[in-house]
MDTraj code that builds the backbone (N, CA, C; nanometers):
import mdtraj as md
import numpy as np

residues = "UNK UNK UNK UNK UNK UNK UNK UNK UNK UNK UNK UNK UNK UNK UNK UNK UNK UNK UNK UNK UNK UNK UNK UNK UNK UNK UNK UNK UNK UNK UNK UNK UNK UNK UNK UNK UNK UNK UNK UNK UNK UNK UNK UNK UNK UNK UNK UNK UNK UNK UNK UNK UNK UNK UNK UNK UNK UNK UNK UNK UNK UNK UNK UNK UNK UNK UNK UNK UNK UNK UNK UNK UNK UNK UNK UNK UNK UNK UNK UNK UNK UNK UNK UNK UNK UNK UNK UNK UNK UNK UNK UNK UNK UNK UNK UNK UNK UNK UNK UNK UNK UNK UNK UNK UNK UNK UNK UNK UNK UNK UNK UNK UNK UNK UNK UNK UNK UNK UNK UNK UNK UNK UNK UNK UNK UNK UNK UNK UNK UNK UNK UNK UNK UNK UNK UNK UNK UNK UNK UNK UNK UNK UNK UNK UNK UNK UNK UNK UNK UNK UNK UNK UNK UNK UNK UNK UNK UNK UNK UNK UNK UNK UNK UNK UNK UNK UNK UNK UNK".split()
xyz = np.array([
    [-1.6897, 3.2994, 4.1840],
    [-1.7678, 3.1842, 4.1435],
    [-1.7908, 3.1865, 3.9916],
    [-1.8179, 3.3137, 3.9467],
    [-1.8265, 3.2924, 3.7710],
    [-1.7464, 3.3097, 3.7251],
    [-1.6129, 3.3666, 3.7927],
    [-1.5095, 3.3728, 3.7522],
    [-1.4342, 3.2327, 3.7040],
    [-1.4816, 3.1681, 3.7954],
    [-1.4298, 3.0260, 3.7883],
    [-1.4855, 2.9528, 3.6913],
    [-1.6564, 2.9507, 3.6845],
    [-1.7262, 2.9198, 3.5999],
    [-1.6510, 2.9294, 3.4575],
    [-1.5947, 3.0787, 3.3861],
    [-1.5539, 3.0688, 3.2867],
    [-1.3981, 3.0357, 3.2473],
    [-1.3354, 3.0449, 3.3278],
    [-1.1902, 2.9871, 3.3321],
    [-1.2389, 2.8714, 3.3083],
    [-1.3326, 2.7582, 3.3782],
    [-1.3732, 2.6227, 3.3256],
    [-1.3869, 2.6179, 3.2019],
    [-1.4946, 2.7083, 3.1929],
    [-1.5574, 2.6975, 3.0161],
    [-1.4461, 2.7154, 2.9333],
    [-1.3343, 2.7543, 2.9277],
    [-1.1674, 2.8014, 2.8735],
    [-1.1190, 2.6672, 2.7909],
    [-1.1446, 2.5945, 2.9287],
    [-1.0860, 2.4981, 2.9197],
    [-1.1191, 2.3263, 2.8648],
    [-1.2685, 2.3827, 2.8255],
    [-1.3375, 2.2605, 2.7398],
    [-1.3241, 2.2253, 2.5908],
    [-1.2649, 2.3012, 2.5184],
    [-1.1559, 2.2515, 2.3997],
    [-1.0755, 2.1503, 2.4146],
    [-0.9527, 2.1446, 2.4845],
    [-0.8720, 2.0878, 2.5573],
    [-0.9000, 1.9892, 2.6008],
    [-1.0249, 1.9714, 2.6946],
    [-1.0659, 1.8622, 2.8054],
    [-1.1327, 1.7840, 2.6672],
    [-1.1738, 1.8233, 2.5712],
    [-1.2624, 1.7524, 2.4739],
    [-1.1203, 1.6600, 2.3861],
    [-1.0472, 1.7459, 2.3440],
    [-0.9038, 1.6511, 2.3009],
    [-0.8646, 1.5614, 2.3386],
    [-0.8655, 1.5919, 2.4793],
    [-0.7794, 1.4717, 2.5758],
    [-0.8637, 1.3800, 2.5862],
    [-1.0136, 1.3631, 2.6277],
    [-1.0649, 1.2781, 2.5981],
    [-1.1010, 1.2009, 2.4638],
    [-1.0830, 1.2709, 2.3666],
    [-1.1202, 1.2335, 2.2445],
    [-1.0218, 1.1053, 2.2208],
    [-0.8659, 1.1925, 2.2627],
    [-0.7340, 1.0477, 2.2676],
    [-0.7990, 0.9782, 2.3666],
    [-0.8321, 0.9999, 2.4337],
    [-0.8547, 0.8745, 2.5566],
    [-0.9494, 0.7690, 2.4863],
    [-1.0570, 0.8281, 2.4325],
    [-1.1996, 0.7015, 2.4046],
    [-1.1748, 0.6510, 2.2838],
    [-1.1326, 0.7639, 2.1558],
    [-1.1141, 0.7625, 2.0034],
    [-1.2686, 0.7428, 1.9624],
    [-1.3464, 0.8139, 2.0767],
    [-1.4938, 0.7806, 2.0456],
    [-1.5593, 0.9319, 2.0480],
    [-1.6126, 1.0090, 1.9676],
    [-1.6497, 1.1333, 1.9510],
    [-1.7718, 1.1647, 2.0415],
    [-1.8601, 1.0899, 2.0452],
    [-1.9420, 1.0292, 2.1660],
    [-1.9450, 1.0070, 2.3137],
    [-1.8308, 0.9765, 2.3039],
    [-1.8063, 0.8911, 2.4526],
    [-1.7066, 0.9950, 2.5209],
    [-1.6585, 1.0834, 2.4130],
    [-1.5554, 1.2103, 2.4861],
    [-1.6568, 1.2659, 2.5038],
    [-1.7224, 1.3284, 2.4150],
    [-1.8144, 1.4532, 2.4797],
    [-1.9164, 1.3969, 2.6427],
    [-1.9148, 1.2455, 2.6629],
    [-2.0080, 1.2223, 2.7646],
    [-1.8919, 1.2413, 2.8693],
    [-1.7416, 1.2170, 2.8599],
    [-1.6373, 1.2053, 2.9397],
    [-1.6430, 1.3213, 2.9699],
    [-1.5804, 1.4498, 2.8672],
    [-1.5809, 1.5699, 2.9780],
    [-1.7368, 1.6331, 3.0490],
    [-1.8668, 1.5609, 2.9808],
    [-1.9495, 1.6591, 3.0300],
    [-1.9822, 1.5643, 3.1906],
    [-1.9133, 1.4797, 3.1989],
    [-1.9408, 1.3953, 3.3531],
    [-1.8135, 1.4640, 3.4247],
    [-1.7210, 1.4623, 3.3707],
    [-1.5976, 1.5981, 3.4295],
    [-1.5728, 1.6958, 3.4727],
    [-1.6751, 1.7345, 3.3450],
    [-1.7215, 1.9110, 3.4153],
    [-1.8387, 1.8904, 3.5077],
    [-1.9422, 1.8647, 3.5140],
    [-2.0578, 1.8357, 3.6417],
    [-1.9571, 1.7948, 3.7397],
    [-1.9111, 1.7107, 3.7370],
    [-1.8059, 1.6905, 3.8824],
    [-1.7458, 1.8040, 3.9166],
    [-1.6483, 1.8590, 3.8310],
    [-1.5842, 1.9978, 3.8550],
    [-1.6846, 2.0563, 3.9073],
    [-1.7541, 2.1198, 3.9260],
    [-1.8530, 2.2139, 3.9267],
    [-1.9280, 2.2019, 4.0563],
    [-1.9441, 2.0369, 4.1045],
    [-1.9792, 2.0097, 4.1873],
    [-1.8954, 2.0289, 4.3018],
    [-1.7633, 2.0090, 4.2669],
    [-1.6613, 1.9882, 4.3970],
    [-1.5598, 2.1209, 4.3804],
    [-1.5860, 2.2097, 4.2907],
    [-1.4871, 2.3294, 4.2953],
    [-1.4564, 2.3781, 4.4167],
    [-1.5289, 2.3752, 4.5122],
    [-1.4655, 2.3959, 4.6218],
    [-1.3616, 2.3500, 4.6937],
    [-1.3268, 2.2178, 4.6347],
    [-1.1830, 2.1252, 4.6574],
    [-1.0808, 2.2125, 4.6064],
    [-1.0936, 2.2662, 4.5042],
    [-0.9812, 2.3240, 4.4113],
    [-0.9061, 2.4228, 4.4889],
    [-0.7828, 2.3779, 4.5102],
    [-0.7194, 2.4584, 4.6387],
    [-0.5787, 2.5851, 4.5426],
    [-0.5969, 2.5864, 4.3857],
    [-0.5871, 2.6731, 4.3275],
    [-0.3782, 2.6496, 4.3843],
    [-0.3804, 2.5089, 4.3678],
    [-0.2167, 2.4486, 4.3796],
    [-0.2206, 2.3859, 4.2149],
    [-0.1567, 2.4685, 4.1416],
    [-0.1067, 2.4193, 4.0327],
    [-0.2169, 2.4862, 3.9024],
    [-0.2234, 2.4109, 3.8321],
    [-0.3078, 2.5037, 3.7038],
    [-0.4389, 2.4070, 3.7020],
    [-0.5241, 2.5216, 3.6667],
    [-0.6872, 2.4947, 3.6949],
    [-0.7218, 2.3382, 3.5099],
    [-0.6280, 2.3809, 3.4537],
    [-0.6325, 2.2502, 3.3398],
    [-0.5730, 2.1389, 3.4179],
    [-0.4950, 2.1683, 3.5117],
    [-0.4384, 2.0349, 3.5861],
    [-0.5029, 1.9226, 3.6348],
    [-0.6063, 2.0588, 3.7136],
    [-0.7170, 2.0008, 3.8218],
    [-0.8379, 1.9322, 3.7047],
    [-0.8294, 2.0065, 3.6402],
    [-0.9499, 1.9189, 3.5486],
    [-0.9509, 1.8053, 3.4641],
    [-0.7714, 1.7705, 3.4215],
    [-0.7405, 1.6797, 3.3666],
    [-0.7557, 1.5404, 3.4543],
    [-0.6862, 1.5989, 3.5663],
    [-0.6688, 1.4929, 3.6577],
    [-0.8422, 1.4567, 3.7076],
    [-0.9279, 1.5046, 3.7245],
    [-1.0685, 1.4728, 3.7434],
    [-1.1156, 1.4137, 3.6056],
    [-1.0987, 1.4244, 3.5083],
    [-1.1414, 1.4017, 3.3788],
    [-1.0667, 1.2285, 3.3799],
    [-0.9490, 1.2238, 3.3986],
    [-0.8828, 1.1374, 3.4288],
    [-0.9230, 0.9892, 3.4940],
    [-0.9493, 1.0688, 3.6121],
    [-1.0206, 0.9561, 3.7074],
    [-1.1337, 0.9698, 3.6864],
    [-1.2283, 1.0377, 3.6535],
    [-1.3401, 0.9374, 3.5638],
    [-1.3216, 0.8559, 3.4349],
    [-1.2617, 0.8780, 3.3587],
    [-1.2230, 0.7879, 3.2590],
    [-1.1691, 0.6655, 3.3261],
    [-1.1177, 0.6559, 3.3948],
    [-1.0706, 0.5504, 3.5204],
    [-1.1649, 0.4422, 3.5208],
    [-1.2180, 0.5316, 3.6447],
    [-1.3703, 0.4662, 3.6309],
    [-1.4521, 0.3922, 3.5605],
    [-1.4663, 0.4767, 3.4616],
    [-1.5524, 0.3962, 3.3408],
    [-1.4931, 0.2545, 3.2830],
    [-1.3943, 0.2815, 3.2396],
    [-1.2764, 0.1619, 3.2264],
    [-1.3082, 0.0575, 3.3050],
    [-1.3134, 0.0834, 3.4255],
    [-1.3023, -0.0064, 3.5118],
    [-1.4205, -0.0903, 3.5138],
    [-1.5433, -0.0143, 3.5148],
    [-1.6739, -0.0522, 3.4806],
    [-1.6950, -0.1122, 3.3596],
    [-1.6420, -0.1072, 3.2540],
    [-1.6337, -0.1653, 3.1287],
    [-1.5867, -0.2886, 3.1367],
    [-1.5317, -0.3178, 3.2109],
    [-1.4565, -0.4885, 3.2090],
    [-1.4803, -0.5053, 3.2801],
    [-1.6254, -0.5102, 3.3500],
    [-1.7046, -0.6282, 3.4088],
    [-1.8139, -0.6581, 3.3464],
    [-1.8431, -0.5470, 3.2223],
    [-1.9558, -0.5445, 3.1386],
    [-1.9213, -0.6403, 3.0129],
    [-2.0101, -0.7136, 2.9528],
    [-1.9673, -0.7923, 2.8129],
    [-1.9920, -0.6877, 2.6784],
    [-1.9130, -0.6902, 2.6105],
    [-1.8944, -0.6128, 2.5109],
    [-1.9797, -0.6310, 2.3588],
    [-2.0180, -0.5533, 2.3234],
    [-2.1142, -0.5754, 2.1905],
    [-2.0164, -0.5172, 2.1019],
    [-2.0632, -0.6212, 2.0158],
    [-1.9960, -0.5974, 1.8721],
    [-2.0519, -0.4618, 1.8306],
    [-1.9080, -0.4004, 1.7328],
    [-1.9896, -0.2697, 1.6656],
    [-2.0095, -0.2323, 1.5219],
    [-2.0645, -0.1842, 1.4827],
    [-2.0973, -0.1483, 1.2862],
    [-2.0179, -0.0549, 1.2850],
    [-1.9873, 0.0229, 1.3635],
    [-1.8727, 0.1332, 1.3298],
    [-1.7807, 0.0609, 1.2438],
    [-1.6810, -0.0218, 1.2670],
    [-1.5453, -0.0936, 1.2647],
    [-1.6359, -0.1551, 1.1183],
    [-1.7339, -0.1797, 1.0729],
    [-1.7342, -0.2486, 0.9771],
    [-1.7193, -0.1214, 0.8745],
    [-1.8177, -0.0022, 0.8951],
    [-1.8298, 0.1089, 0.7740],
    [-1.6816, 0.1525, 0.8213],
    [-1.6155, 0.1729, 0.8541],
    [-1.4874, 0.2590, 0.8752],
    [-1.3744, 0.1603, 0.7996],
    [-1.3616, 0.0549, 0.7949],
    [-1.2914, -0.0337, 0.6998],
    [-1.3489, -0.0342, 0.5630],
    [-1.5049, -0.0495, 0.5018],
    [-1.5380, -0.0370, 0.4013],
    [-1.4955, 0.0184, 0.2883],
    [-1.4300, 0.1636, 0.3106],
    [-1.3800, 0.2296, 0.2154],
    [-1.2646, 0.3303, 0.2443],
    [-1.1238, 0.2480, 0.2245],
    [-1.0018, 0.3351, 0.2752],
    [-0.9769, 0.4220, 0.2168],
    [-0.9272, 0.5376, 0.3092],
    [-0.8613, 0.7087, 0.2816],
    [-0.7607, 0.6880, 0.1597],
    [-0.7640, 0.7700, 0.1106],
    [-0.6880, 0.7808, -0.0198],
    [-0.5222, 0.8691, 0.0439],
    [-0.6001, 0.9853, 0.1466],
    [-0.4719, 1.0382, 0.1798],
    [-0.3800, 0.9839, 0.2621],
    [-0.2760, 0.9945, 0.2859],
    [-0.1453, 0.9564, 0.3178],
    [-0.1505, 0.9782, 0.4329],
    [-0.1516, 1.1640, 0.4839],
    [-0.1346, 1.1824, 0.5726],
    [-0.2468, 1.0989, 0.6594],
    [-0.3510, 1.1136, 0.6198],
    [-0.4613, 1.0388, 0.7201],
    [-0.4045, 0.9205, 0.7293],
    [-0.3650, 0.7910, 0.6551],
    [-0.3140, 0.6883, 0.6949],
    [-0.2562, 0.6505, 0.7876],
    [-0.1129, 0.7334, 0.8047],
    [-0.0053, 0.8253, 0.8707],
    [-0.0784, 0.8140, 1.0277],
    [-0.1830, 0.8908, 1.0385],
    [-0.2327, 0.9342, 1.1947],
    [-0.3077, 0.7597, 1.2505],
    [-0.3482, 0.7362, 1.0949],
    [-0.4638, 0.5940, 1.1938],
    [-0.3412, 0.5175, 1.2293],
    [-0.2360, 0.4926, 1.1382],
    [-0.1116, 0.4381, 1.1668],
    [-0.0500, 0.4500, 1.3065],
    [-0.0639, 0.5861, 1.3588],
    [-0.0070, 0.6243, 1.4871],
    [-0.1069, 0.6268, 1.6000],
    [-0.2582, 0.6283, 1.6003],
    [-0.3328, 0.6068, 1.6525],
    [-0.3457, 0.4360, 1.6696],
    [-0.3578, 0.3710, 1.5996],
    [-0.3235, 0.2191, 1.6088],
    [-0.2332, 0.2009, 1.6777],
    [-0.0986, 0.2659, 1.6784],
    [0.0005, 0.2568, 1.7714],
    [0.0362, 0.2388, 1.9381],
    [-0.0608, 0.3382, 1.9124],
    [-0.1039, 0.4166, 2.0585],
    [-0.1974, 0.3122, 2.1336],
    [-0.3267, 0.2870, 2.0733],
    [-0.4254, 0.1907, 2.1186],
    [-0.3342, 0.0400, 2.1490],
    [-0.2150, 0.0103, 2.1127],
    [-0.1490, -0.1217, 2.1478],
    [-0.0696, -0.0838, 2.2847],
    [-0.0412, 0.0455, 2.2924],
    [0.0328, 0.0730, 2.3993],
    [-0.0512, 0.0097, 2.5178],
    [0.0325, 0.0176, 2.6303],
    [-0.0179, -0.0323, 2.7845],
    [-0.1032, 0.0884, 2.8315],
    [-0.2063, 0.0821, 2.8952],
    [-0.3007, 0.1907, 2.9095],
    [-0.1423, 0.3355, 2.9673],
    [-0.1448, 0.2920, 3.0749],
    [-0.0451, 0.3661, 3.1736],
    [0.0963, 0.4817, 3.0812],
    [0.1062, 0.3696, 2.9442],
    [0.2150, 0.4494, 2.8523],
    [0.1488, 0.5618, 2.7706],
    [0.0284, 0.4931, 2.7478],
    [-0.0604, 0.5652, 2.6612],
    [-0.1537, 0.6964, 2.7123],
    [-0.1519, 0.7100, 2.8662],
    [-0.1679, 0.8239, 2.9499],
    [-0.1097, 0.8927, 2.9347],
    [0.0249, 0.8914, 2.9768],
    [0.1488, 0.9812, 2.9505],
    [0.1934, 1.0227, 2.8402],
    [0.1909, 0.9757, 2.7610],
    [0.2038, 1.0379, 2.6109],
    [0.1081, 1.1325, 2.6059],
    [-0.0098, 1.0927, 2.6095],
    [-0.1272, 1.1768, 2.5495],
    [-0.0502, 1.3024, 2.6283],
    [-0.0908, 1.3025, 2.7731],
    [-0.0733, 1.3831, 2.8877],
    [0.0172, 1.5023, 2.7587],
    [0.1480, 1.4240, 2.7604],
    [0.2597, 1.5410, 2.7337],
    [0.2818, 1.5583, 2.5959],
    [0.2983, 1.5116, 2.5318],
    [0.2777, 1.5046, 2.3844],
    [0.2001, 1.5692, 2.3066],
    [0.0643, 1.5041, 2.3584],
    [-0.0673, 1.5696, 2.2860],
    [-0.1003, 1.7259, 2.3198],
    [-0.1208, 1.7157, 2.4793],
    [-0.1719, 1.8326, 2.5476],
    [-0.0595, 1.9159, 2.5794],
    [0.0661, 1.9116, 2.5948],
    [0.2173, 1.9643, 2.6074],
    [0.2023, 1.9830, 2.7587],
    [0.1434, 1.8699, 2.8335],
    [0.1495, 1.9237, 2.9821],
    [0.2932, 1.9146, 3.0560],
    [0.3270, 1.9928, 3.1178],
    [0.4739, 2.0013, 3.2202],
    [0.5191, 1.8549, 3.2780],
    [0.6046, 1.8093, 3.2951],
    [0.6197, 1.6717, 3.3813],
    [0.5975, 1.6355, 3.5092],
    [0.5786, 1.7829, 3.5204],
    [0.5665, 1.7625, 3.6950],
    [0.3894, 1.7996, 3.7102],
    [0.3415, 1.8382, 3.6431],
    [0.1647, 1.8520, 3.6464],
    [0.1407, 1.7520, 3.5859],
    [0.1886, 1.6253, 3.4392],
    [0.1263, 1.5516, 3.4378],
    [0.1366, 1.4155, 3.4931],
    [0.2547, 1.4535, 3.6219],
    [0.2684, 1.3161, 3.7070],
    [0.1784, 1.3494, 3.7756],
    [0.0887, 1.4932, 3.8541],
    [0.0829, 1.4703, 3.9078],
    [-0.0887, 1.4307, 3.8555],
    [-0.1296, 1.4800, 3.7811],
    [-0.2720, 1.4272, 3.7055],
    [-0.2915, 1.2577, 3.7115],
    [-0.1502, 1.2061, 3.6751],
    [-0.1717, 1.0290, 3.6697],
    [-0.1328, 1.0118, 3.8293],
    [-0.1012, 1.0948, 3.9194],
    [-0.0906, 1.0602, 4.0365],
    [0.0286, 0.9008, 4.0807],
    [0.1130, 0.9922, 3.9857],
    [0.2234, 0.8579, 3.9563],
    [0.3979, 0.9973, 4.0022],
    [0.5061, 0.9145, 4.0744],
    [0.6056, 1.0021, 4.0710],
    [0.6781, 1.0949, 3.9603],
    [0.7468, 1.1288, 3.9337],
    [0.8016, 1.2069, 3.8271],
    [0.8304, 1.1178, 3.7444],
    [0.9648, 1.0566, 3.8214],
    [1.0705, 0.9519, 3.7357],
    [0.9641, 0.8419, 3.6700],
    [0.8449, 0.7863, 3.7756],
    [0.7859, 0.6946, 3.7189],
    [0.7170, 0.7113, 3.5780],
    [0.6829, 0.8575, 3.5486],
    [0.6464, 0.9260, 3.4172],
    [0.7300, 0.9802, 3.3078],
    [0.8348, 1.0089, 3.3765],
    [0.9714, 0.9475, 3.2649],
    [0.9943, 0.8149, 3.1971],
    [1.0485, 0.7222, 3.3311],
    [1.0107, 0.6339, 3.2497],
    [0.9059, 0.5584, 3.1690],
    [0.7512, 0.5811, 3.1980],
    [0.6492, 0.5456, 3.1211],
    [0.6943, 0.6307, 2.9358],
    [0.6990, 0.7361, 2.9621],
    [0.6813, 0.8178, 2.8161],
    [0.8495, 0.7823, 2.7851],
    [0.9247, 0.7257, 2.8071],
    [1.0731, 0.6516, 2.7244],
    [1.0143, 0.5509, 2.6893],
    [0.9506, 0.4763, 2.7941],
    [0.9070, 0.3203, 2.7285],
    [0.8316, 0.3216, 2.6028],
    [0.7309, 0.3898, 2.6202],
    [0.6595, 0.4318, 2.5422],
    [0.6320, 0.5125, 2.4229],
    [0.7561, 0.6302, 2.4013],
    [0.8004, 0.6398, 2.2997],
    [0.8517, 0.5719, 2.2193],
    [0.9595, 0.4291, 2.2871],
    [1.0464, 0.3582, 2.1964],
    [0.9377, 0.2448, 2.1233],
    [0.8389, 0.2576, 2.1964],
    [0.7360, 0.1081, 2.1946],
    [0.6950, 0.1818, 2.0443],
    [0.6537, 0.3238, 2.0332],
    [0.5714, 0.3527, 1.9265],
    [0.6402, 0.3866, 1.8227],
    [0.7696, 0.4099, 1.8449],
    [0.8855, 0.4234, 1.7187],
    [0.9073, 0.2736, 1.6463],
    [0.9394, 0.1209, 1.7581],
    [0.9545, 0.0867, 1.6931],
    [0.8011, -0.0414, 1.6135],
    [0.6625, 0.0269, 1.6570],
    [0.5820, -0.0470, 1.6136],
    [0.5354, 0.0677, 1.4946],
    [0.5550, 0.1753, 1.4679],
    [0.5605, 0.2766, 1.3166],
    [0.6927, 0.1977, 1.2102],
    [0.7657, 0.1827, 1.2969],
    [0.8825, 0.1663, 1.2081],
    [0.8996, 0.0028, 1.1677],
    [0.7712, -0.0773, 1.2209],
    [0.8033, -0.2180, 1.1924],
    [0.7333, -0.2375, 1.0776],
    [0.5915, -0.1734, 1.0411],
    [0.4593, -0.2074, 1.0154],
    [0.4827, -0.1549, 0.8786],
    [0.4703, -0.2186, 0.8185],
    [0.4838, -0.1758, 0.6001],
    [0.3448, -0.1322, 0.5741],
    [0.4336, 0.0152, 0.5139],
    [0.3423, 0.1257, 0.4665],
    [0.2381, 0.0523, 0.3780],
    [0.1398, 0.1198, 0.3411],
    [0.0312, 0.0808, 0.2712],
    [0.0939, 0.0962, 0.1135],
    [0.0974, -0.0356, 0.0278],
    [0.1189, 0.0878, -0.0948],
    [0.0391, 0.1082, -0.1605],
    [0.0393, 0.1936, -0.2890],
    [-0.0105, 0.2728, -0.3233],
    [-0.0714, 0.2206, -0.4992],
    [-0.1684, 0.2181, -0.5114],
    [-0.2494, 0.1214, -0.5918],
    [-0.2325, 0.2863, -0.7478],
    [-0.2375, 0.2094, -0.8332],
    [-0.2621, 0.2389, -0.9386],
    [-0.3729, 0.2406, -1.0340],
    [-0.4188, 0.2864, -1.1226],
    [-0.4905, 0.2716, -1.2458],
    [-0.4485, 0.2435, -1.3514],
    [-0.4741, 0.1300, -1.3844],
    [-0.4105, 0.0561, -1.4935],
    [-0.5105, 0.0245, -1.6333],
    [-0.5093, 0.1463, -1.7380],
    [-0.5990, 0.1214, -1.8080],
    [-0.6007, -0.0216, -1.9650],
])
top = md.Topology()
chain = top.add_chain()
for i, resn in enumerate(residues, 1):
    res = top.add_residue(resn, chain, resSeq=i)
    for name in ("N", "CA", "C"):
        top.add_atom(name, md.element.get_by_symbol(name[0]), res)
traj = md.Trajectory(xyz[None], top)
């Protein structure tokens, strides 16, 4: 039982990442895995210790994010001040550009493409643990992360770089 306890605790770095791609909300991940882990914790006794214990938690982390989603679009949405201070004053660095660039990318994707990427990409999960986390076939997660790679190659590769401003005395 505490054994398990801390193999969990192992694994809350990770569960905090994946949600972090999931919400892009620093906030709203940490409420994602800590409703993830209380579930885990609650139902560990389900855990029939078939496949890897990050599996089981992704895929629970998962379907609560589900959830919430789902609950969100029946709710009306409030405008936010975030989006106003976060435009106010753009990054100077490149590379940061670079990531909001590819994070923008990502957020256009179809939820379902944008699972699977994260899944394997981000977290380097196996193909066959992160079909089975989206609870989708293999091939069907092949083809999501082809579609979905080509979708984000060619919306990086459409979109003109920022350029690069000068001082002109």
């Amino acid at each position: 039982m505490d054994d398990l306890k801390w193999l969990i605790a192992r694994e809350i770095p990770h569960l905090r990442r994946y949600a972090r791609a999931l919400t892009r909300d620093a906030e709203e991940a940490d409420d994602l895995v800590q409703d993830s882990l209380e579930r885990a914790l609650r139902k560990r006794h389900l855990w029939q210790r078939r496949g890897t214990l990050r599996g089981w938690l992704f895929r629970m982390l998962y379907h609560v994010h589900l959830n919430r989603r789902r609950g969100e679009s029946r709710r009306p949405t409030e405008p936010s001040a975030d989006g106003v201070a976060a435009g106010s004053a753009p990054p100077a660095q490149e590379s940061y550009l670079e990531c909001l660039r590819v994070a923008d990318a990502l957020d256009r994707l179809p939820a379902s493409q944008r699972d699977a990427i994260l899944l394997v990409s981000l977290e380097g999960m196996p193909y066959d643990e992160a079909a089975w986390i989206l609870d989708i076939p293999i091939g069907t997660l092949r083809s999501r992360l082809s579609r979905g790679r080509d979708a984000l190659r060619r919306s990086i590769s459409a979109r003109p770089k920022p350029t690069l401003l000068r001082r002109v005395k």
